[in-house]
N, C-alpha and C positions, 0 to 999 in steps of 0.2 A: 136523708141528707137535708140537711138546714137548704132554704133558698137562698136564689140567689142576691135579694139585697138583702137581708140578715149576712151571709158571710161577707158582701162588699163592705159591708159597714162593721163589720168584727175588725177585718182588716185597717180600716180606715180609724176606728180609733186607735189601733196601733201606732200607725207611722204619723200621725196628730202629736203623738208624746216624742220629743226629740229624744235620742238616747244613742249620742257618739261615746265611745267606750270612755270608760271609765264615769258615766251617767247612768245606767243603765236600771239604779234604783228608782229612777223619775216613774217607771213605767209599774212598778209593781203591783199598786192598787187596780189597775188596768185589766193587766195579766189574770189578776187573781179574779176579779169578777167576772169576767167573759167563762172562766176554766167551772167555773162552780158554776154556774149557770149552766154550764153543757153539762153537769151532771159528775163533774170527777168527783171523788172521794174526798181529796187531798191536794192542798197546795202551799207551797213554805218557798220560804228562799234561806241558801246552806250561807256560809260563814263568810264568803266572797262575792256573795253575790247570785248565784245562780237558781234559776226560777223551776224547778219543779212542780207540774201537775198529775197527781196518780192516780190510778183505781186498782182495786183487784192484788192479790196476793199469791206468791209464789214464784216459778222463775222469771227474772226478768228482761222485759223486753226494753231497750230504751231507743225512743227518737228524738235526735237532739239537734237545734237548730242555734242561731243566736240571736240575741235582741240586740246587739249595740252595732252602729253604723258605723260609717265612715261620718267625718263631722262635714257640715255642709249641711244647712237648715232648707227646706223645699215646701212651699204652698202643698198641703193636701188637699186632696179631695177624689169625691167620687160618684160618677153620674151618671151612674146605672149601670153603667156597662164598663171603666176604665177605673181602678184607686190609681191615684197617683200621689206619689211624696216620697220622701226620705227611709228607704228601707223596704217600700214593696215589695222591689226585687228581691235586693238583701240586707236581711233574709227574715223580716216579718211577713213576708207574702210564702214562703214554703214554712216556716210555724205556723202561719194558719194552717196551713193542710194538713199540717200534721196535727193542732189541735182539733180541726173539723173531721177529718178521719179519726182519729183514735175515739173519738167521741162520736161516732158513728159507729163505727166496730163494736162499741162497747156493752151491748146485751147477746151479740155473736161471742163472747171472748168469754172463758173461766178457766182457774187451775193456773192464772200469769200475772203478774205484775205489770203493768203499760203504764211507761212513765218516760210523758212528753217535758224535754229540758230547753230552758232556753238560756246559754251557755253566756258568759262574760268574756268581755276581750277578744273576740276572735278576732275583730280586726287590728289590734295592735300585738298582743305580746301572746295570745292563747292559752291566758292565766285559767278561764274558765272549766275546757276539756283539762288541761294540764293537771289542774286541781285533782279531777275523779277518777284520773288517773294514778294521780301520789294516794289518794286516800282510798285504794284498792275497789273503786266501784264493779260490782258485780254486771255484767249482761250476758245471755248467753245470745242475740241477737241486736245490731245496731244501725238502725236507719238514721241517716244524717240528713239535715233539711239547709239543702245550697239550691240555687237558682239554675236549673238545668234543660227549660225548655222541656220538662218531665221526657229528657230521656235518664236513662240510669248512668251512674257517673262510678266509676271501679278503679279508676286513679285519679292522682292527685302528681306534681310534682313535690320535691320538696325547695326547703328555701334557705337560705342564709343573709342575713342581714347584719351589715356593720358600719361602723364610723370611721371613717380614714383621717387620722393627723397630721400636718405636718407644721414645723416649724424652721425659717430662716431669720440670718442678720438685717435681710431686708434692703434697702437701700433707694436710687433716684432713677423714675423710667426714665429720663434721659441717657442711662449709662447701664443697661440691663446687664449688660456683658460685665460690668464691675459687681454690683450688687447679687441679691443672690433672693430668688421668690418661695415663700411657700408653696404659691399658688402653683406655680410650674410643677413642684415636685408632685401635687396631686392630681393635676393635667396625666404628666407624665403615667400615674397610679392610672388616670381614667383610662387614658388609651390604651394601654398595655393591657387592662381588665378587656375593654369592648373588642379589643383585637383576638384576646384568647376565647372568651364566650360571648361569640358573636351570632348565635341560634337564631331560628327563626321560623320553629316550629314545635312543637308536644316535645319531639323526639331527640330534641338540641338542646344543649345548656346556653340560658340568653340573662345577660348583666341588664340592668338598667341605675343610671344616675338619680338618683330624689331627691337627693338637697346637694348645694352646693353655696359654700361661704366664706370671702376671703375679700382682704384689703377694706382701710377706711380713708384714703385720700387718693384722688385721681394720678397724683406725680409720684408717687409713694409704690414701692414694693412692699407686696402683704409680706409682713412677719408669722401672720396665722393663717391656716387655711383647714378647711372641714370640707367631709362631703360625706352622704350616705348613698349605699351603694346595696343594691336588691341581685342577685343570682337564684334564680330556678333551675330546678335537675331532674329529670327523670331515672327511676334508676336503670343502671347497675350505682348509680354516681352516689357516694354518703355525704351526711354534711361533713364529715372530718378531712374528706379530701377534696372539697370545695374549700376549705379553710383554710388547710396547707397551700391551696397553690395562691391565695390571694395575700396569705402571710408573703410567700416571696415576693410577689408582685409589689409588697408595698415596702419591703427591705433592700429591692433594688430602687424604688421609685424613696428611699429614704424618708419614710411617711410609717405611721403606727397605727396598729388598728387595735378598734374595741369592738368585738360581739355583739349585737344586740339580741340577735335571735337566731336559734336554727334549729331544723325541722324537716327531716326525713321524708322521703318519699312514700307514696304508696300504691298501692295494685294487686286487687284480688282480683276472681276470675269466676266462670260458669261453677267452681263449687261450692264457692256463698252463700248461702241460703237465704241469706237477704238479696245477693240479684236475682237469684229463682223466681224469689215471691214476687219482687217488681215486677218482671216480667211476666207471669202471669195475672199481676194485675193491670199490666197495660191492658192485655190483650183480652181481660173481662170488661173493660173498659171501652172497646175500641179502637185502641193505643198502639200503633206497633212499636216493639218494645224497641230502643236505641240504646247501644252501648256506646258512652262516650267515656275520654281521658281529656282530664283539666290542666290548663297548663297552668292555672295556679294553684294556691296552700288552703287548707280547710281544716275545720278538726278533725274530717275523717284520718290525717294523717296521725295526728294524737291518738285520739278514742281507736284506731286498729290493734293497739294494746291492748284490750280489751276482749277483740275475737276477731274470729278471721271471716263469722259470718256479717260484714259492713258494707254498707254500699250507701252515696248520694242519691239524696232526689229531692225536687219540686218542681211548681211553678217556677216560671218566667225566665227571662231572655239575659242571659250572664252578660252578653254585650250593654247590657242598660245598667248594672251596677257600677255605684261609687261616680253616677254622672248625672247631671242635673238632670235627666230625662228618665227618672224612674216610674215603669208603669207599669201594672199587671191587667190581664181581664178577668173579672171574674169569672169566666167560664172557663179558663185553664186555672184557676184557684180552685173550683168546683171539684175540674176532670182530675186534677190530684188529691183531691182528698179522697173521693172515691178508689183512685189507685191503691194509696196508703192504707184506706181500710180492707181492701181486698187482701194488703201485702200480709198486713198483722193479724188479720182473721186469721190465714195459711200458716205463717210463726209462730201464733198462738197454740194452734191444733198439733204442729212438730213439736213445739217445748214437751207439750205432757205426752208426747205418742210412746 
């Protein structure tokens, strides 16, 4: 394994290059020189954007993380012992570990394909996993690189996303009772959503408001009114019937929705053969292995099409994503990559057994 300031500084020029989604080609020349220097074979990016490094030929193994952030630009840096900036956590701080492990493993491994992705859009629309998806990508194993405190991560909630409308005559706050509010009707929308999924744990379905936008004068009743509204699920719950019931929610509250996204739940279990491997690579590691469920969306919920052998992992503290205080240590950068080489070495040796 590379030391420990060669991988601080792999990392650090990562989150140096901004890349909130739909940027994410800022980062290419980056990607590709760090990848080729570790020794991969191969490195391209597909039709959308998405960063593939490979080596080695036959069944494949894919680990796939994402480049693009949340937007929010952050001072980097890193001083010997802490990267800090825009995406440490997530999730250019668990693609390193998977590009430092897989390129670690990589005179252990023959007879497989290892091919570490770094995926587009996860954070807005999940155009990236969604893609290799539609265009029948082959894996018969699938490590996914999300911020998990290296314990192993085997669910995911799923999500729905949408836009609520509403439209009134409007009229004078002096005389509310005469006139008539957009804004109410989607008040009306909010409360009724946060009264029915009002969770407050993994195992509960929980609403949150994201945007909300109405009225352009103080005495005036809004004519228009918007808001965007997030719902998580674990299952048994689908996104069709998280959909149904917010359809009626918003046909009593006389308000119209639009779609923006949605996205199934997921959860494998001790027959994974991707959580196998984790887990004894914590435990070659020093690691005790942890089995966690996310209460939020990742590609693993996508990429489980794929195979049923999936599971999450990396580096760093999910509490610190998507907020100004993103920081990783290099020495849990280090302690997963070495994980991840344990996990694909063991994957490797099952593909051809």
């Amino acid at each position: 394994m590379i030391g420990r300031r060669e991988a601080g500084e792999i990392l650090l020029k990562l989150v140096e290059v901004y890349t909130p989604s739909g940027n994410e080609s800022r980062i290419k020349e980056t990607l590709t020189e760090i990848c080729l220097k570790l020794g991969f074979e191969r490195c391209y990016f597909d039709e959308i954007g998405n960063f593939f490094a490979e080596y080695g030929e036959g069944e494949p193994i894919l680990l796939a993380s994402h480049i693009d952030t949340v937007p929010g630009e952050l001072d980097s840096s890193f001083d010997g012992e802490i990267i800090r900036g825009r995406g440490a956590v997530d999730a250019k701080g668990p693609l390193t570990a998977f590009i430092l492990g897989a390129s670690e493993a990589m005179k252990e491994i023959s007879g497989v394909k290892v091919r570490v992705a770094g995926l587009v859009h996860e954070e807005s629309d999940g155009l990236g996993a969604k893609y290799l998806v539609e265009k029948g990508c082959k894996a018969r194993y699938v490590l996914i690189g999300e911020p998990t405190n290296l314990g192993i991560a085997i669910a995911y909630r799923g999500s729905v996303t949408a836009e609520i409308y509403a439209e009134a005559r409007g009229g004078h706050s002096s005389a509310p009772y005469v006139g008539e509010s957009a804004l109410d009707k989607i008040l009306n929308f909010v409360g009724e959503l946060r009264s029915r999924f009002n969770g407050s744990s993994y195992d509960e379905v929980t609403s949150a408001v994201t945007v909300l936008n109405a009225g352009d004068w103080p005495s005036k009743l809004p004519e228009k009114a918007r808001a965007i509204v997030n719902i998580r699920f674990p299952k048994p719950y689908s996104p069709d019937s998280i959909i149904e019931e917010i359809e009626g929610i918003a046909k009593r509250s006389d308000a119209r929705i639009k779609l923006i996204d949605s996205t199934p739940p997921v959860e494998v279990g001790l027959r994974s053969k991707a959580v196998r491997a984790l887990m004894r690579g914590c435990l070659r590691n020093g690691v005790k292995p942890r089995l966690v469920k996310k209460t939020g969306t990742s590609d693993m919920n996508t990429l489980a099409e794929l195979t049923e052998h999936i599971a999450a992992f990396g580096p760093g503290d999910s509490k610190l994503a998507h907020t100004n205080a993103e920081e990783l240590s290099v020495d849990d950068l280090l302690k997963a990559a070495r994980i991840v080489a344990s996990a694909l070495i063991e994957l490797s040796k099952d593909a051809v057994s």
